[in-house]
N, C-alpha and C positions, 0 to 999 in steps of 0.2 A: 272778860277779855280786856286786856291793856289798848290804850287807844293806837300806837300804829298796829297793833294786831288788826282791830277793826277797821283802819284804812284801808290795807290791803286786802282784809276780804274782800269789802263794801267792791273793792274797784273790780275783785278778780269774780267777784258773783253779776258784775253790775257787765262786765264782758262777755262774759257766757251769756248772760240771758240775750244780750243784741245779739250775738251769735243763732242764738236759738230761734229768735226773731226774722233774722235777716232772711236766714238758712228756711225759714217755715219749717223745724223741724216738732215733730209731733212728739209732747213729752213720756207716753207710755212708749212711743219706739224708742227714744235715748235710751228712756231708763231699760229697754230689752236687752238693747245691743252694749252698757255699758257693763250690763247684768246687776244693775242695781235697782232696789224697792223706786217707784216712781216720784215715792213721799219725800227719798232723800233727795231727788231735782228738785221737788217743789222746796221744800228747805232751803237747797243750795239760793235757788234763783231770788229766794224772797227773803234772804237774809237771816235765817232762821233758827241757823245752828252751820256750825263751820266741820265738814266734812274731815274724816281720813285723809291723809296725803294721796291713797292710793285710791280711793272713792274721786276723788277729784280729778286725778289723774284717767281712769274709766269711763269718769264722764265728759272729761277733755275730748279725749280721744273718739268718741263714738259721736262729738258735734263737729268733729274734724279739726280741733284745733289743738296743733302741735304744742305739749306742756310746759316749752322751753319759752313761749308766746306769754306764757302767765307772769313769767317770772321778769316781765320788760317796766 
């Protein structure tokens, strides 16, 4: 990845996970409700490998946060 690629993951993984924090939301139900593998949250949250637009967007969406927010 090019370094502002990795900025803007770093920040938009590094939102999610306080969200998921804040939320106390349990990672086997995101990943139910986004209908994605649980492996790809763990990923996303721990920097791991940078998601689908549309995998990211699934897993927005299922921690409550509108994917217009990602893009601030």
């Amino acid at each position: 990845m090019k370094y502002i690629e990795d900025k803007y993951f770093i920040a938009i993984s590094d939102y999610i996970k306080n969200v998921i924090e804040e939320k106390n939301i349990d990672i086997s139900d995101l990943a139910a409700a986004a209908n994605v593998d649980r492996k790809q949250v763990y990923r996303l949250i721990n920097k791991e490998n940078v998601p689908k637009l549309s995998t990211l967007i699934r897993i927005s969406l299922a921690a409550g946060i509108e994917p217009q927010i990602l893009s601030l």
